[in-house]
ROSETOR-5337 format. One record per atom (N, C-alpha, C, O): y, z, x. Coordinates in pm, whole numbers, plus 50000, padded with zeros to 5 digits. Layout:
N
YZX...
END
This chain:
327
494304784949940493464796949942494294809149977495004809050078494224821649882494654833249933494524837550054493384834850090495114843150141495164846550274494044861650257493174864350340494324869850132493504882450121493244879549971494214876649901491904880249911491124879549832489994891349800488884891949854490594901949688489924916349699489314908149600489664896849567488094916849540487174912949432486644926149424486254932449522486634930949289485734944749252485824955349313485114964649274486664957049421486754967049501486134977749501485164973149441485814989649520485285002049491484755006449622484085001049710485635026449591485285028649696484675045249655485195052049566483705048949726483055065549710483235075249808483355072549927483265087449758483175101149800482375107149798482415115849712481255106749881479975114649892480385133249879481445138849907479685136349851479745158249821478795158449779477925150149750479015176149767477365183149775477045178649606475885178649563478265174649517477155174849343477255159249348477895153949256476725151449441476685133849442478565127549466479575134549468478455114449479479395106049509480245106549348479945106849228481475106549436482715103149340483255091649343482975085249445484045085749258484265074549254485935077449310486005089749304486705074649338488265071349446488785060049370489695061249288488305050949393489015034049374487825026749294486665026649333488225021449191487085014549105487565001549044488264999248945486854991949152487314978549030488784971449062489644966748988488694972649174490564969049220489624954149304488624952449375491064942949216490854931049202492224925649256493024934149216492884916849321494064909349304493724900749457492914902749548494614892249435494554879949579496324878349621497274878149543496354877149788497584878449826497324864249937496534860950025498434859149873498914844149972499674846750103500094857950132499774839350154500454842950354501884842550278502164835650180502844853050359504344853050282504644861750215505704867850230503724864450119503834872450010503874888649970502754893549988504724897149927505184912149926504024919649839503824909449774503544924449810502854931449696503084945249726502894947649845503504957249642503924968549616502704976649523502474974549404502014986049609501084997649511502065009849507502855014249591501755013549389502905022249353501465035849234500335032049203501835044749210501405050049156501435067549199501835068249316501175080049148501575093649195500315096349296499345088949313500565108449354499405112249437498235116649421498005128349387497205106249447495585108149410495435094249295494495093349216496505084449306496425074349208495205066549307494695057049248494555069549474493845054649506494715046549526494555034949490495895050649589496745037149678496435036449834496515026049899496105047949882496085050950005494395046250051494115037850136493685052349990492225049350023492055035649992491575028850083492415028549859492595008949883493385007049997493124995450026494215011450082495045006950203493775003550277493364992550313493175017050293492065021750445490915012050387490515003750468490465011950294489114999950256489694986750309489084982650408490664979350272490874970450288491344967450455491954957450494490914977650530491034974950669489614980450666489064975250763488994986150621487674990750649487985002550784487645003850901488615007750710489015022750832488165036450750487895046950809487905034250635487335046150568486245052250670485405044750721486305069150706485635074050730484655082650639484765083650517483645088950722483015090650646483425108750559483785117350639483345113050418482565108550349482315098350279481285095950215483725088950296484235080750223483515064750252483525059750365482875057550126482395043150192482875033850095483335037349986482755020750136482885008850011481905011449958480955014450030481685011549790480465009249743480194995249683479014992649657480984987649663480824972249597482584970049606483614976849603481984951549622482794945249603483364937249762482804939649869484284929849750484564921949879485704923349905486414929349824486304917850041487694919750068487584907250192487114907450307488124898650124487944881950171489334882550268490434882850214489224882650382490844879050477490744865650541490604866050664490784856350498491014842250549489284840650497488504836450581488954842850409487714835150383486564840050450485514833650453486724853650517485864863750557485944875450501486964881850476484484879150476484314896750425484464906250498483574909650577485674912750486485824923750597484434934650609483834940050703484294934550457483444947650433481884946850531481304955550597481604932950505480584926650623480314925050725479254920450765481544929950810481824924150902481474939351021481714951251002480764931551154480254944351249481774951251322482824945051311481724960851375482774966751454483004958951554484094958651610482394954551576483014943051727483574931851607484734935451589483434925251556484154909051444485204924851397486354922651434485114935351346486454943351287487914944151370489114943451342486914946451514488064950251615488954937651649490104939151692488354923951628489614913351632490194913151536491354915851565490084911551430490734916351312492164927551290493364926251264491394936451311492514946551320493054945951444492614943151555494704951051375495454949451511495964938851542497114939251586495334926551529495384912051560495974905051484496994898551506495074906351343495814895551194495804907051119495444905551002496144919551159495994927851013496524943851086496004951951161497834942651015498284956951106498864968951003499614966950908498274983751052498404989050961499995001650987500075009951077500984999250882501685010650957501465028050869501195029650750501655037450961500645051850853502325053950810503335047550837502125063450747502775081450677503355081250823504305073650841503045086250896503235099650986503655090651130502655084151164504555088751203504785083651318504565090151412504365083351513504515100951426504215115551515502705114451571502325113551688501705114851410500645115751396499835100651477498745100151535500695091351455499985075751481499985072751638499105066851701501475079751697501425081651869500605088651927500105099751909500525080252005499985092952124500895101052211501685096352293500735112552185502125123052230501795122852407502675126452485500855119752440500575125252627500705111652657500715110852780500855095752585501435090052649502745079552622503105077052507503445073452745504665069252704504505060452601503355059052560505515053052542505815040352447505335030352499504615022252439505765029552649505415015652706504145014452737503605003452742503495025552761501815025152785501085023652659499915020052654501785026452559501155027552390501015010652364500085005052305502425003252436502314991552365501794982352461501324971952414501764983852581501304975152689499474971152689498804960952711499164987052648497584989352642497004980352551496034973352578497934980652387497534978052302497504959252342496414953752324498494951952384498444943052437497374936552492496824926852439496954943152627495764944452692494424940452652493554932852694494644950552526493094945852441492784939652388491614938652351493904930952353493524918252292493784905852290493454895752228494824910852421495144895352498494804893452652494514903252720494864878652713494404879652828495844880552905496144869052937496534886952935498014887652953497784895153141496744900753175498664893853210498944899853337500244912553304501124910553221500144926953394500624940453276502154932753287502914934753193502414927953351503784928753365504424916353247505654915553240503684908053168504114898653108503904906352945504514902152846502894918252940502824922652861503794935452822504104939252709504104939752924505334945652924506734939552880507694945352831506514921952921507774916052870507684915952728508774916152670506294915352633506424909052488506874924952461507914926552398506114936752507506534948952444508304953952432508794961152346508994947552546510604947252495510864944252458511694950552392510644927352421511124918052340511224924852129512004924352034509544931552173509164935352016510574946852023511634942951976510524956152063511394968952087512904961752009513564963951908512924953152114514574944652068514554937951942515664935751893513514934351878512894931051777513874940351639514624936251550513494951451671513154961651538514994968551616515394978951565515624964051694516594972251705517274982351784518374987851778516064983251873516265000751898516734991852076516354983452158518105004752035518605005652165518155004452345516925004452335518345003752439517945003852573516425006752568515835017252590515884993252530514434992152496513864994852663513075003752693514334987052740513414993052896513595008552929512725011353011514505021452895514375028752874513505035452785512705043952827513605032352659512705039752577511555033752644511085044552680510675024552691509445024252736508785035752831507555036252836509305042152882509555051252963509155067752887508415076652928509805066952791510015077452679508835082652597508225074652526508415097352604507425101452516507995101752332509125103352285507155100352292507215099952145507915109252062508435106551954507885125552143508735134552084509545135252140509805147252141510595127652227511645124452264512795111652183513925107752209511655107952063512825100352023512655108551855511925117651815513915098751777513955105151688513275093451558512895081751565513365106151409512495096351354512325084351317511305077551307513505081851294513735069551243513415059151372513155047451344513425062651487512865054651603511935056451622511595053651736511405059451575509905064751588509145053151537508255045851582509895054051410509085040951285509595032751325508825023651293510285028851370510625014251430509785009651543509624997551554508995020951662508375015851756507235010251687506724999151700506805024051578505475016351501505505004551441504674995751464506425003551365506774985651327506664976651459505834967751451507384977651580506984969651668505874971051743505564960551800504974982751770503504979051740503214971451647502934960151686503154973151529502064963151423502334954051404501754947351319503934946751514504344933451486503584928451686503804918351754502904938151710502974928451924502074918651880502174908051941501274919151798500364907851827500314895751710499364887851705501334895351626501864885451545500984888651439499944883251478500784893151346499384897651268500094889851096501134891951034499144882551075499284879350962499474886250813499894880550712499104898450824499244910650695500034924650807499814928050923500824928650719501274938250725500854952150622501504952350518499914962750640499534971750522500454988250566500064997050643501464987950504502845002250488502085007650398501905003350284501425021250470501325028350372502725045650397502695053750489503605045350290504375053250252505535050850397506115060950435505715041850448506285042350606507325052050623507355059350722508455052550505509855058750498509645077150454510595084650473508555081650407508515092950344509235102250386510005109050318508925103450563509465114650627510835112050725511015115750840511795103750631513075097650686514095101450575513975100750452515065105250644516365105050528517125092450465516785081150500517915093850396517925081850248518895068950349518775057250315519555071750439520555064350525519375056750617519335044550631518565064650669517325057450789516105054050710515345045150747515965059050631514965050350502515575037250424514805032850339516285033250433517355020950387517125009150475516744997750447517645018250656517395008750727516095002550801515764992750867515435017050736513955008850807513474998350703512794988650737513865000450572512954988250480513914975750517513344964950534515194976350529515734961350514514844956750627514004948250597514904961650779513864959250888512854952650853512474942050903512144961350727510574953450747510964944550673510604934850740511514939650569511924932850447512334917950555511934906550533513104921850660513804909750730512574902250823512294890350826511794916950916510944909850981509614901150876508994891150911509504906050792507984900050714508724889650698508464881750789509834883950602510474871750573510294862750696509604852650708511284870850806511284855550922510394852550973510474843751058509174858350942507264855151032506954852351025506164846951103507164850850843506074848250718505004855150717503874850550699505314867750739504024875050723503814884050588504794890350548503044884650543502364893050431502654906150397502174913850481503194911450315503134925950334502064933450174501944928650062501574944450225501404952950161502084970550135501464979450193503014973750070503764985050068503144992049958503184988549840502425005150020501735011549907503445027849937503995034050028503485026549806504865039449817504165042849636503565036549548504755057349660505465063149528506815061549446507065068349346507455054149485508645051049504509165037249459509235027949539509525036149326509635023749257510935019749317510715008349358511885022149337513055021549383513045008349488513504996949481512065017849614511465011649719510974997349642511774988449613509794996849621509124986649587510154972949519509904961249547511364977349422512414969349382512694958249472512744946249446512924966349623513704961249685513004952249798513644944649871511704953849803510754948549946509644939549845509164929249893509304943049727508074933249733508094918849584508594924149485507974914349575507524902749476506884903349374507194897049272505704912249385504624917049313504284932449310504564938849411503654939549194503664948049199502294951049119502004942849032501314963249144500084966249111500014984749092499784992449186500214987948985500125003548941498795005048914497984998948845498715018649015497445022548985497275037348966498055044749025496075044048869496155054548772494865055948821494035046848832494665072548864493045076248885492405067248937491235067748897492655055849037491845048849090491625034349053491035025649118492295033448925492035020948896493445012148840494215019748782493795001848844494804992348851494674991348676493704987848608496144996248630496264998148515497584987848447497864984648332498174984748575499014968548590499714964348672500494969848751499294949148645499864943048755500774929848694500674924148585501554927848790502314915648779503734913748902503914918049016504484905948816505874903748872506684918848884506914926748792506994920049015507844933748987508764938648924508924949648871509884922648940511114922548869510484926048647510864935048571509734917248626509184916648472508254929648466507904933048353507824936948572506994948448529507994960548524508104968748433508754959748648510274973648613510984965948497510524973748414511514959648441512224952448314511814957148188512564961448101510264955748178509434950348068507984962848084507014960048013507884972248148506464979148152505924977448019506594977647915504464975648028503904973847899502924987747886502814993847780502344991047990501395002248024502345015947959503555013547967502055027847905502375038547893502705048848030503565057648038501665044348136501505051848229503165047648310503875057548329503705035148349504135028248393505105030348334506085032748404505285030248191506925034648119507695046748206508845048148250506265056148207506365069348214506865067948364508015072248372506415063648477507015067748585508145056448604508415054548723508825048748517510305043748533511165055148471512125061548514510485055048355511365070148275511525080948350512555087648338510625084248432511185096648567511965094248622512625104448640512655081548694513125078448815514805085448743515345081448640515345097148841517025099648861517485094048764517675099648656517805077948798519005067848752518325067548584518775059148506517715073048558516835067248376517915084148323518395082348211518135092248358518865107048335520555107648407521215107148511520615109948185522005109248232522455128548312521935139648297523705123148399524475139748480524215145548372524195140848259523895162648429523595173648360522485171048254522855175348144521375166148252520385160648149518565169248275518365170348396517845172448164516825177348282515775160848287515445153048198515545161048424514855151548443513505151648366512935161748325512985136248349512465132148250510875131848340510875129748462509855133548278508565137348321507425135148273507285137648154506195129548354504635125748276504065140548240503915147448341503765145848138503185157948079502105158448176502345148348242500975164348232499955167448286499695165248395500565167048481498315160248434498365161648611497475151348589497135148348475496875143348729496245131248753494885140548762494875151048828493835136148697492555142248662491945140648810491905132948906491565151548769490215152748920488805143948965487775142348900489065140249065487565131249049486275134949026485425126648995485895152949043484755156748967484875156148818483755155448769485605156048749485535153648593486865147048538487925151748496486385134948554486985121448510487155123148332486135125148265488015122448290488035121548116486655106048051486225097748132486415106147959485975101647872487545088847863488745091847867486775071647850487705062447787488535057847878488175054347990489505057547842490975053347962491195070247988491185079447906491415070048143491735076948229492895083248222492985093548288494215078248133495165079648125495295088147945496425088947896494575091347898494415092047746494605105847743494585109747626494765114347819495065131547826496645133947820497035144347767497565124947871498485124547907499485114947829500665114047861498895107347717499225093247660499855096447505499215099047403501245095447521501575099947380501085092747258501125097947147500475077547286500025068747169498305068347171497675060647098497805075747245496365074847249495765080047104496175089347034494845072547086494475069146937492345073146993491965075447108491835072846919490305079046904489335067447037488355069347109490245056347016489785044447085489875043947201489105036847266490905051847264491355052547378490455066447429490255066747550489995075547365489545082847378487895078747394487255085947471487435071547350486215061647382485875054747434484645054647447486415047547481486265030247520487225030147674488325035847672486905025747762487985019947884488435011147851487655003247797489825007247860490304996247852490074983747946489864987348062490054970347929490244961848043491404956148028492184955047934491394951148194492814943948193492974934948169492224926948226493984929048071494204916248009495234912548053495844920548124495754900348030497024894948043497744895247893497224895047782498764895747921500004900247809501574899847871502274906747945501674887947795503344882047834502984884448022501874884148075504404886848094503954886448262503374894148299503514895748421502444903348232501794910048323500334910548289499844903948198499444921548394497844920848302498224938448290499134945148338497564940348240497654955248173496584960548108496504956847990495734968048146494754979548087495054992447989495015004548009495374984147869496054994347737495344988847632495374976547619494634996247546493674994847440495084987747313494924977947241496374996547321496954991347236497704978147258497864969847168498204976747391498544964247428497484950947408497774939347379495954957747437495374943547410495124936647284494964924747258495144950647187495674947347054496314936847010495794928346939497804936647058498834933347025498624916347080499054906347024497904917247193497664906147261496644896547187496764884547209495714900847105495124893946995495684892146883495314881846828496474898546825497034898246751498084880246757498274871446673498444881746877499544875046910498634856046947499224845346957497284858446956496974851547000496084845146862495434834646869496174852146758495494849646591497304844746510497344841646391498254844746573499264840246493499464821746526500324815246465
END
């Protein structure tokens, strides 16, 4: 049995002209161990599937259908007291912002001791021992010092490392990164992924890495799930989806990346902008922007099929996929 089992996902944006749709229809299952990488530009619905699938969405924002099975329980079902063991416990989330995720008025060691506290029956001083141990964990220097230490006293890249050893104190079976490295330079963004890359391996714990950043994703996850306006436009093997993209959308943001442009060449680019959620296009979502979009695409949504290693939501790919399946 999958350790996390999404089904139908979907999530809304209440406003004054009715609810918008965010995330629609996001489906996939993740085994204990296992890397999975959301990747897609900003406003693709990587970030808001992070927060559903912990059920952190505030409000205007709600699930509107669908399940999110974590060991054979519905999170979405589940009261704030059954949430609060959950999170934190078997399911830890690391943000964007390390600054933003501390608490600046208090120390490290009170951040992680507390957190301890709440969910174990521990005496402070033994919980203070797992909080060094984690510290020594992730690296960081004269860990009984830094316990001591306010949050804007260290620097960033230590910063994200305390948060990693938060979301590792209580052994948590999923790990959910959303963008962890953004606000790190390319030398301390290196070393924080091998970090998580090493700790998820030796735990066996789960990860979820939602980035913009295919590069990233290469190097940390197994699996990979692109998503466009909200909805999962493909998924598969990462290695066979960067190799082999079948999606247009997906060509398009390998064809951006630096290394695709040769020196002195202008970088290579998706024509248009990710549509607004008050006026969603007509068809596939992606069909404004789609150099092969044909009348059909302009009509019809695509579904996702499978085709060679991946599944893929392309009117012309599924084509090809019948085609292939009438020879």
């Amino acid at each position: 049995m999958a350790l996390l089992s999404v089904q139908d996902l979907s999530v809304k944006f209440g406003g004054e002209f009715g609810a918008v749709s965010a995330v629609k229809n996001v489906s996939f299952d993740l085994h204990r161990g296992e890397r999975l990488g959301i990747v897609g530009e900003s406003g693709a619905g990587k970030s808001i599937t992070g927060f559903a699938l912990m059920n952190l969405l505030s409000a205007p924002g709600f699930i509107n259908r669908g399940k999110v099975l974590f060991d054979g329980k519905d999170i979405v079902r589940m009261s704030e007291r059954q949430l609060r063991k959950v999170r934190g416990n078997r399911m830890a989330m690391i943000f964007q912002d390390p600054l933003v995720t501390l608490n600046p008025v208090l120390t490290i060691g009170q951040q992680m001791i507390e957190t301890l506290l709440a969910h174990r029956r521990l005496r402070r001083d033994e919980a203070e021992f797992i909080a060094i141990q984690k510290l020594r964990e992730v690296y960081i220097s004269s860990p009984e010092m830094r316990m001591s230490q306010y949050p804007h006293e260290l620097s960033g890249g230590m910063r994200q490392r305390v948060i990693i050893a938060i979301a590792l104190l209580l052994d948590p079976d999923l790990i959910i990164a959303d963008e962890p490295t953004t606000a790190l330079d390319v030398t301390t963004q290196a070393d924080i992924l091998e970090l998580l890359l090493h700790l998820c391996m030796s735990n066996n714990v789960s990860l979820i890495l939602i980035t913009h950043d295919l590069g990233v994703v290469c190097q940390l996850t197994e699996r990979i799930m692109v998503m466009y306006a909200g909805e999962v436009v493909e998924t598969g093997k990462t290695r066979e989806v960067i190799n082999d993209p079948q999606h247009p959308y997906t060509q398009g943001l390998i064809s951006a990346l630096p290394q695709q442009t040769l020196p002195g060449h202008t970088l290579k680019s998706i024509k248009g902008y990710m549509p607004s959620l008050l006026s969603m296009p007509s068809g596939c979502p992606f069909h404004p922007r789609c150099a092969y979009a044909l009348d059909e695409c302009r009509e019809h949504r695509p579904k996702l099929v499978h085709y060679r290693d991946a599944s893929v939501a392309c009117h012309e790919v599924n084509r090809l996929h019948q085609e292939t399946l009438a020879e």
